[in-house]
N, C-alpha and C positions, 0 to 999 in steps of 0.2 A: 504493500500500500504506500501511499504517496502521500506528503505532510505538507499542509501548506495552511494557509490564513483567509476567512471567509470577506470579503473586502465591498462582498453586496449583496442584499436578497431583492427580490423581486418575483412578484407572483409566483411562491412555492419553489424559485431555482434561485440555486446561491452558487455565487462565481467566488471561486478560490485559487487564491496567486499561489503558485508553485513554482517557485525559482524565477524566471521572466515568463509565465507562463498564466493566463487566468482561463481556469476549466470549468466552466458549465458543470452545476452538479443537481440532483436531486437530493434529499435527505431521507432516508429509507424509514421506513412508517412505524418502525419504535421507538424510536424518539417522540411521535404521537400519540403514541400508546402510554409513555411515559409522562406524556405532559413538558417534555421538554422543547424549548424552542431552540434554532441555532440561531447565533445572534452575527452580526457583523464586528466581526476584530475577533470570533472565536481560532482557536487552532484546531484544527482538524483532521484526522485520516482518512482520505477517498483512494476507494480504488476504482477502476478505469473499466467496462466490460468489454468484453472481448465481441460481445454479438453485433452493439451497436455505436460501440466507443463512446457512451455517455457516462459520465462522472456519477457518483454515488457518495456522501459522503458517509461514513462507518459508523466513525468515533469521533465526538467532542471530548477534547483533553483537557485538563481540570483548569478551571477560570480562576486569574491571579484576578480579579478586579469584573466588577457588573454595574453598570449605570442602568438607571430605570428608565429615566428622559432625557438626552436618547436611548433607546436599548441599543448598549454596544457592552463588547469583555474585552476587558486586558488591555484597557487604555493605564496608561501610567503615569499621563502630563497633561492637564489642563488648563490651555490659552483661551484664558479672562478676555475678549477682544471690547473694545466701549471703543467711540468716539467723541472725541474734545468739543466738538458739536454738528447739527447736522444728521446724526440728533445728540442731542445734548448729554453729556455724560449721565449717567440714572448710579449713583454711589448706593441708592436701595437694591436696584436692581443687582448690580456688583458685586454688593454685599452677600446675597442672596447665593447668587454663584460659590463666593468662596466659599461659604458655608456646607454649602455640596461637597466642594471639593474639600476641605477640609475631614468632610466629616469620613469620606471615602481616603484619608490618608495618602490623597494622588497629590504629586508634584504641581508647582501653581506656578503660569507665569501670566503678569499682566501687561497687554498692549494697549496703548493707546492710542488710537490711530489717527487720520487728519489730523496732527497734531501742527503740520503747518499753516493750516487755518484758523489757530489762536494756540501761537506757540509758548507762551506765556501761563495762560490758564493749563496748558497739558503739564507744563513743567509744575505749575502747582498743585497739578492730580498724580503726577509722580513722585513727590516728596511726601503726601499724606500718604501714599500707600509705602511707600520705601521703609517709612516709620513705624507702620504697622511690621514692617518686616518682608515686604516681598518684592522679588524681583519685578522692578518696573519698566518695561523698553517704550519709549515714544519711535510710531512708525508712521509713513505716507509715502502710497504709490507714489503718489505726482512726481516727489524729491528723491527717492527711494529713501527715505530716512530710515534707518533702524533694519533694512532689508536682510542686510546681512548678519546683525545681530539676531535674528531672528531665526534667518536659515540656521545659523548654529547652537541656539537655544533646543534644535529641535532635536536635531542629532538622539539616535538608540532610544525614540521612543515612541510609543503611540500616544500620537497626541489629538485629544479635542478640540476643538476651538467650539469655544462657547459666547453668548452675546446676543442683545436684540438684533432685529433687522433692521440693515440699512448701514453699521456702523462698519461697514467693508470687508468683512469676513472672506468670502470669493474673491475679491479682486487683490486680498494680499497674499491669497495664493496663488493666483496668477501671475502676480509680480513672482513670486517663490519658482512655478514652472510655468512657463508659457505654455504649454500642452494639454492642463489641464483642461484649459477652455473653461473656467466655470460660467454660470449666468450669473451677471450683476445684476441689481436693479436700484433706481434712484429712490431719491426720500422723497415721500408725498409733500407738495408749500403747503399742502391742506394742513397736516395733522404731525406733520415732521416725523413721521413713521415710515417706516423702510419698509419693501414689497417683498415677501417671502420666496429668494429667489431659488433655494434650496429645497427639495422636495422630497427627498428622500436620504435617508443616511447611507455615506457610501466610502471606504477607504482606500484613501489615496495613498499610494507608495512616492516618495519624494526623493531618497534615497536608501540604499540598504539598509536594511534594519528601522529603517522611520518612514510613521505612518502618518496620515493626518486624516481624520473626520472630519468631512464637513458636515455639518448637520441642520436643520430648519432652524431657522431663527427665531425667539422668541422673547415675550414682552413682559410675557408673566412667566412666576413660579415658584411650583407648590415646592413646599418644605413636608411633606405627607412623609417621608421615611424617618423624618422627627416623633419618635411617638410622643416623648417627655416633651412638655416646651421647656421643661428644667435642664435638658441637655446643652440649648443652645449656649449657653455660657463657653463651653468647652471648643466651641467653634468658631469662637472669633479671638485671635492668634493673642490681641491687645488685652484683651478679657480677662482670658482663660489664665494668665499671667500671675492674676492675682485672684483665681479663685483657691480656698485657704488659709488667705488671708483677713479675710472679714469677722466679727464677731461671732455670726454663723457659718458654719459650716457650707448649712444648706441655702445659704443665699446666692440669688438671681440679681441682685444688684440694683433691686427697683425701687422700694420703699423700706428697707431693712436696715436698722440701726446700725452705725461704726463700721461700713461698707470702705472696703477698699478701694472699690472702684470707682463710687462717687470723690473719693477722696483724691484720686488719680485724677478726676476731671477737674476736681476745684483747684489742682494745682496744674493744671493744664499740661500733665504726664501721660493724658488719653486722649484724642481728638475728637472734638465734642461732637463731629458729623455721623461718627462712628457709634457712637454710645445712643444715638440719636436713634439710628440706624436697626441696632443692639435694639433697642423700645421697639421702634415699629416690630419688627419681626418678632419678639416676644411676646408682642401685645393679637399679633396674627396666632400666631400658634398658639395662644391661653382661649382664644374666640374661639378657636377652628374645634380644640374640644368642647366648650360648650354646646356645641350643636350636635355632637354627638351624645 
């Protein structure tokens, strides 16, 4: 049998790259039986039939990593992508992301794209996140800014790019390989929201060993694999820092006496956008159970 990586499904046939090779496969009907799905970025054994030379694949090999939205496995790095504007940076929305990503233990990188159309504001969306701790690259097709910091961020890994639509997802990886061909699409003057020009999840090889998903853009999102909202503390990098520290143990850092992390903010040792940020989303997840 032959090892390769499922890189796209599409009405019940999944194409898997083998060496410079993408084979047409089916998935044989115990996997259905079992309730299992193949996903895209799975590893897989297919063998090859001899009657009418269509792909099969066997066996799914054990998943280092599973995303729910997108359904993809064994991605390992996820690219944060926002634009400086056009549309306008969304630091909730962002937030949101890394908490995903965080909570799944994956590599985080942040870009910031058009950053030559308010080069200024990008740089001061790089310094709040640097602070928090993560790596921040400012990029733009137009200049090629950050192009190649980028190509080499990506290097030995399956990476996501994550991000609403409109803020260039497609076209910086098209600056990445001209081949891709992705479809861009512009940002509505109406409503400053970007056209969903991604429709289905599908992985791109860029070079050996490194992948990239592109995947649909999106505006909203659910925090649903949070069951505790009491968790979220643990997933924001600045937070989580000083949780332990407080009077209580079991504080959320919302209304609870001798709080470190109000205490952090009054000394302005926590960026007040973030804590800000921190609320909303806590205050999302405590509602989301009461309606259950």
């Amino acid at each position: 049998m032959l090892t390769g990586i499922i890189v796209k499904g599409i009405g019940g046939f999944y194409y898997v790259n083998v060496g410079d090779e993408v084979i047409e496969c089916r998935a044989r009907g115990i996997f259905r039986e079992q309730k299992i799905t193949p996903l895209v970025g799975d590893k897989v054994k297919i063998r090859i039939s001899s009657e009418d030379n269509s792909g099969y694949i066997e066996e799914i090999l054990e998943r280092e990593s599973v995303l729910i939205r997108p359904p993809v496995a064994n991605v390992t790095q996820v690219v944060v992508v926002s634009s400086v504007i056009n549309p306008d940076l969304n630091t909730w929305l962002l937030d949101k992301i890394l908490v995903m990503a965080e909570e799944r233990h994956l590599n985080i990188i942040i870009y910031i794209n058009k950053a030559d159309l308010d080069i200024e504001r990008a740089k001061e969306f790089k310094v709040l996140y640097e602070k928090v701790g993560y790596n921040v690259i400012l990029t733009s097709k137009l200049t090629k800014l950050g192009i190649e910091e980028l190509r080499a961020s990506l290097r030995n890994n399956t990476n996501v790019f994550a991000g609403p639509s409109g803020v260039g997802k497609s076209s910086l990886l098209n600056a990445l390989n001209p081949t891709f061909k992705l479809e861009t699409g512009e940002v509505s003057l109406k409503n400053k929201r970007g056209k969903h020009t991604t429709r289905h999840v599908e992985l791109l090889k860029l070079e050996k060993d490194t992948f990239i998903l592109d995947t649909p853009g999106f505006s909203s999102f659910d925090l649903d694999f949070i069951e505790d909202f009491r968790d979220l503390r643990h997933y924001f990098k600045d937070i989580e820092k000083y949780n332990g520290k407080c009077l209580f143990n079991t504080c959320i850092h919302l209304n609870e006496p001798k709080c470190a992390v109000k205490d952090a903010l009054e000394k302005g040792q926590l960026e007040k956008q973030r804590y800000e940020n921190y609320i909303l989303i806590l205050e999302e997840l405590k509602n989301r159970k009461r309606r259950y």
